[in-house]
GUKE-120251 format. One line per 5 residues: number of its first residue (from 0); their letters; for each residue x, y, z of N, C-alpha, C. Coordinates in Angstrom, 3 decimals, padded with zeros to 6 digits. Atoms other than C-alpha are relative to their C-alpha. Layout:
REM residues N
NUM) a) X Y Z X Y Z X Y Z; ...;
***
This chain:
REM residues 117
0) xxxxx) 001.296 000.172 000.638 007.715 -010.350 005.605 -001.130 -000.162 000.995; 000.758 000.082 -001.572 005.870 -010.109 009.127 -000.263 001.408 -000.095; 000.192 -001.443 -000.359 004.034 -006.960 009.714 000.158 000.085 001.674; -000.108 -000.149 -001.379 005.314 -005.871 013.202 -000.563 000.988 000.268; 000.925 -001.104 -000.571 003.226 -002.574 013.815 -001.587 000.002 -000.707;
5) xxxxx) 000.932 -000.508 000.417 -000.277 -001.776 013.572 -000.746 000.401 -000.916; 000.068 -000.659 000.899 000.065 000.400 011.324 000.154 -000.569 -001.430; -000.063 000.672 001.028 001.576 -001.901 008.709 -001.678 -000.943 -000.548; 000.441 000.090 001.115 -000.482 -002.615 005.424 000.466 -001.472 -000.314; -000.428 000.679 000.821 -000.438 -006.098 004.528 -001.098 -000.021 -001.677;
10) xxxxx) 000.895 -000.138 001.193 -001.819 -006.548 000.662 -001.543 -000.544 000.075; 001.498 000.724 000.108 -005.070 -008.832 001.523 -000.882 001.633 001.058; 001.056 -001.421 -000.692 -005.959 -005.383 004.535 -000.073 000.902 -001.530; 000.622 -000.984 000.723 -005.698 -003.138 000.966 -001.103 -000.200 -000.744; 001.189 000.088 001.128 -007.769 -005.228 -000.982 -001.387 000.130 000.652;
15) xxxxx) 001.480 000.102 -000.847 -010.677 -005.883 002.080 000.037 001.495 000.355; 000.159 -001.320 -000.156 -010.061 -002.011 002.340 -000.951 000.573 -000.706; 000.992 -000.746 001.583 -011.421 -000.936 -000.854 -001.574 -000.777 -000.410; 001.103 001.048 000.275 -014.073 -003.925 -000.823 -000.972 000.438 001.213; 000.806 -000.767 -000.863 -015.321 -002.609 002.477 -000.404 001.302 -000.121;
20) xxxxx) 000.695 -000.954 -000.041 -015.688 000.930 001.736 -000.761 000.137 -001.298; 001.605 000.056 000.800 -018.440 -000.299 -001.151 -000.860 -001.311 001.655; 001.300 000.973 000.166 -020.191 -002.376 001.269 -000.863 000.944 000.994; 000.797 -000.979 000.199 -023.575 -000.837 002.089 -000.081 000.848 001.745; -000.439 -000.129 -001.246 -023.024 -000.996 005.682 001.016 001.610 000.502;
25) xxxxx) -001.196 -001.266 -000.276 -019.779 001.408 005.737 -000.805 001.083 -000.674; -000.066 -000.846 000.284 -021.578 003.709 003.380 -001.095 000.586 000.537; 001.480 -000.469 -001.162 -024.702 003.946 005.586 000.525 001.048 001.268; -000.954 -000.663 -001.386 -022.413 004.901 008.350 000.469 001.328 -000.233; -000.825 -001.014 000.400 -020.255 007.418 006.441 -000.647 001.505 -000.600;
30) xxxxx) 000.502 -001.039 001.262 -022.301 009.073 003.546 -001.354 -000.031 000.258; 001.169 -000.338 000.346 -025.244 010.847 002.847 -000.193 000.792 -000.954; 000.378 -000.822 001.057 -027.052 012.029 -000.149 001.131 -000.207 -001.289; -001.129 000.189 001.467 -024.721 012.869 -003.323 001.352 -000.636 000.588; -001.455 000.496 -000.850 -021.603 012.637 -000.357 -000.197 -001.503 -000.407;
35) xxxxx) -000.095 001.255 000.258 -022.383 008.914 -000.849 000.355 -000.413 -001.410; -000.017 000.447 001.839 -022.699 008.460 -004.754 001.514 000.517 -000.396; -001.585 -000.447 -000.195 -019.125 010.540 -004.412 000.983 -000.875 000.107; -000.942 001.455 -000.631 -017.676 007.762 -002.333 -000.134 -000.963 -000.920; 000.357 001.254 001.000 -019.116 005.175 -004.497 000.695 000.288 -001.124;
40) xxxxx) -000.468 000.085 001.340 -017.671 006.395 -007.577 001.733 000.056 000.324; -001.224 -000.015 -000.461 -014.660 007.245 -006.046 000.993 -001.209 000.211; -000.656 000.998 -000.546 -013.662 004.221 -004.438 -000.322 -001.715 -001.194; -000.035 001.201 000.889 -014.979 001.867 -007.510 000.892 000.263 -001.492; -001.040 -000.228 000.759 -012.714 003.857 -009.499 001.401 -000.022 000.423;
45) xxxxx) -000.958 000.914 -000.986 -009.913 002.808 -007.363 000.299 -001.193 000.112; -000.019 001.522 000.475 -010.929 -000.747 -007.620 000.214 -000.097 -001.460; -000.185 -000.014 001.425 -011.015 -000.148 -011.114 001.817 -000.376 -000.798; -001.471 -000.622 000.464 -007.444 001.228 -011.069 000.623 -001.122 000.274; -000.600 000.988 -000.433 -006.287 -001.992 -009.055 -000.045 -001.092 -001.024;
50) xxxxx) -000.214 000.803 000.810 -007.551 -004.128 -011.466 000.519 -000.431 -001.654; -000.830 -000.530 001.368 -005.945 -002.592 -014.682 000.757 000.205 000.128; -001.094 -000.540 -000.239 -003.480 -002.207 -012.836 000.786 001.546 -000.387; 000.130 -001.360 000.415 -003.555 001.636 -013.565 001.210 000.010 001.683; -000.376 -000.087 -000.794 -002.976 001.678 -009.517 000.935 -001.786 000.578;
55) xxxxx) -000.517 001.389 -000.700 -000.405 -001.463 -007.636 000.411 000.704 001.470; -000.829 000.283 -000.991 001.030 -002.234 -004.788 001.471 -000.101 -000.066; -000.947 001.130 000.777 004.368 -003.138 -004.602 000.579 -000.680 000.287; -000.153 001.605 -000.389 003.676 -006.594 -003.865 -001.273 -000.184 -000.651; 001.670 000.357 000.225 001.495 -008.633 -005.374 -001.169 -000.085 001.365;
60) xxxxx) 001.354 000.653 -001.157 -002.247 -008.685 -003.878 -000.532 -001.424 000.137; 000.222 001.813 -000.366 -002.086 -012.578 -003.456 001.360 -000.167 000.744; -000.876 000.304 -000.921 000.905 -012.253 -001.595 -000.467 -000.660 001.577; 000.020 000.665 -001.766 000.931 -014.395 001.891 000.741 000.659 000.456; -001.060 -000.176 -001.039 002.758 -013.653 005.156 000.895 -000.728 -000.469;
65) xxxxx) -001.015 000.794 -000.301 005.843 -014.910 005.280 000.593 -000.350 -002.130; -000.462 000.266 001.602 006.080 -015.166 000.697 001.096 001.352 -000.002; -000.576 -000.626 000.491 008.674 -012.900 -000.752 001.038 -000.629 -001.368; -000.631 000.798 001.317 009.090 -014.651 -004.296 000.938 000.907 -001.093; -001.179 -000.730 001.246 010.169 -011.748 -006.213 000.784 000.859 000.443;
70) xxxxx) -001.138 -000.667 -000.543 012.478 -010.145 -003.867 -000.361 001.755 000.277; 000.624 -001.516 -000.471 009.793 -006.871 -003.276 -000.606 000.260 000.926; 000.919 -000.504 -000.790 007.936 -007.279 -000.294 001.278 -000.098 001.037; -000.988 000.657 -001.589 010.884 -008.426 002.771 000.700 002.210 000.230; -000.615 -001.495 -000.104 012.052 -004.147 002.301 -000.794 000.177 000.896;
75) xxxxx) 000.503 -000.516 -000.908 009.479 -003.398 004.166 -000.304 000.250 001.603; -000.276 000.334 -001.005 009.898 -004.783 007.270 000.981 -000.164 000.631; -001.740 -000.150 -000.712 013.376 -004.398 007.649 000.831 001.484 000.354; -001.071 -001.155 -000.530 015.591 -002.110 009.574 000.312 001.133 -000.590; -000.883 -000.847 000.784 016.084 000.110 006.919 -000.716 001.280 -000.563;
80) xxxxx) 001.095 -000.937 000.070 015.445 003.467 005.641 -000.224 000.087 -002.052; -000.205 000.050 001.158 013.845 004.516 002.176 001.312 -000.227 -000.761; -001.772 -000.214 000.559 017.306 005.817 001.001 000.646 -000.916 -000.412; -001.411 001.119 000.071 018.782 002.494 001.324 -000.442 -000.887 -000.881; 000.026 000.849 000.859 016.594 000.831 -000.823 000.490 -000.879 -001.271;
85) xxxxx) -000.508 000.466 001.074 018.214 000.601 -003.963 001.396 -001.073 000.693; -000.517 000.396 -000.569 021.047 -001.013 -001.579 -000.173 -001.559 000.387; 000.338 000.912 -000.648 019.130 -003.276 000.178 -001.395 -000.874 -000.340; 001.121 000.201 000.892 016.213 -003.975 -002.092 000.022 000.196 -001.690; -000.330 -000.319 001.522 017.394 -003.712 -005.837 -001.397 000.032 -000.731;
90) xxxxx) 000.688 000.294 000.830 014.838 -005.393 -007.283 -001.727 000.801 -000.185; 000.643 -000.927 -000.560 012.118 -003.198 -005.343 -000.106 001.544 -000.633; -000.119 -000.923 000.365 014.086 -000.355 -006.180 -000.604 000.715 -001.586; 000.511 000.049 001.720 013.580 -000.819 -010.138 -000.998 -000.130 -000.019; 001.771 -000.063 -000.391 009.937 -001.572 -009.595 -000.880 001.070 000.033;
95) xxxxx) 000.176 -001.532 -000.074 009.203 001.851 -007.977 000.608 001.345 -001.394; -000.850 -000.681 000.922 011.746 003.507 -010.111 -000.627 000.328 -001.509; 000.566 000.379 000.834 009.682 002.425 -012.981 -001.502 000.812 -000.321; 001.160 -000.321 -000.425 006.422 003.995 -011.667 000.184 001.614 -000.185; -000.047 -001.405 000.426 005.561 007.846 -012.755 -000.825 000.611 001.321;
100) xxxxx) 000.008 -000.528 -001.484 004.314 008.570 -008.732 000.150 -001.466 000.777; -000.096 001.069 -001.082 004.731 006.586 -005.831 -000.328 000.621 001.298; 000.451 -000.714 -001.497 002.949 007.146 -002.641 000.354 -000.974 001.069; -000.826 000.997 -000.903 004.879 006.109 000.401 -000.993 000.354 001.508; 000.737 -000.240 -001.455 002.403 005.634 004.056 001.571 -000.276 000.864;
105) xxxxx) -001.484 -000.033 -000.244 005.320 006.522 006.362 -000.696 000.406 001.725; 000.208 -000.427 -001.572 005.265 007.003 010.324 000.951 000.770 000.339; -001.028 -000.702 000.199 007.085 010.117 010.654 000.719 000.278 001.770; -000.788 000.021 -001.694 007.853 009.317 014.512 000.996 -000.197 000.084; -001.670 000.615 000.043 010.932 007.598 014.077 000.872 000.271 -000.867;
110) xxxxx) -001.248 -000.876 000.821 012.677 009.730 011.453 000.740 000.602 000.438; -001.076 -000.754 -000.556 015.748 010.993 011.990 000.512 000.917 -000.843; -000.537 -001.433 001.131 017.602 014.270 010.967 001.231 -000.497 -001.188; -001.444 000.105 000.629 020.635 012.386 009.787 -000.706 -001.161 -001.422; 000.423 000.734 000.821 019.725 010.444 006.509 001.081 -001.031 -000.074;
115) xx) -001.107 000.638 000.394 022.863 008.670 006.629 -000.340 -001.129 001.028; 000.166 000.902 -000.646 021.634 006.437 009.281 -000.941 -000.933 -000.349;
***
């Protein structure tokens, strides 16, 4: 339940994600003209989705470091590959499983050919 790379997503970086790209600052930087009103609708329909839960995580967004109460966030940080989830993450597994897409951020450096590993 430790993010060890960089790259890792904990839930409080998605929510100050989406909260930063409305604030006026980022869109000064980014957008201009309609391109802006784009972003804006875009990304408050996103927040939207989070809070109807249309769009989740899957962990709650009040999750802490170091919590793993309902047995869905500790997959992520462990040794292991998708594949093995249902294995090594049941409760995870059914979660996703449940969900009609699922988008996985993946670092495709360290994949290997053999899935069995």
């Amino acid at each position: 339940m430790i993010p060890w790379f960089v790259s890792d997503v904990t839930p409080s970086d998605f929510k100050q994600t989406i909260q930063s790209m409305l604030d006026p600052k980022f869109l000064d930087s980014m957008a201009v003209g309609a391109n802006r009103q784009y972003l804006v609708s875009m990304v408050s329909r996103w927040q939207s989705y989070m809070e109807r839960e249309i769009f989740s995580l899957s962990v709650s967004q009040d999750l802490h470091l170091g919590d793993d109460t309902d047995g869905k966030a500790d997959f992520w940080t462990l040794p292991y590959s998708y594949w093995k989830m249902k294995t090594y993450a049941p409760e995870l597994f059914k979660y996703l499983s449940a969900s009609d897409l699922v988008i996985f951020k993946v670092n495709t450096s360290h994949i290997m050919d053999n899935p069995t590993d």
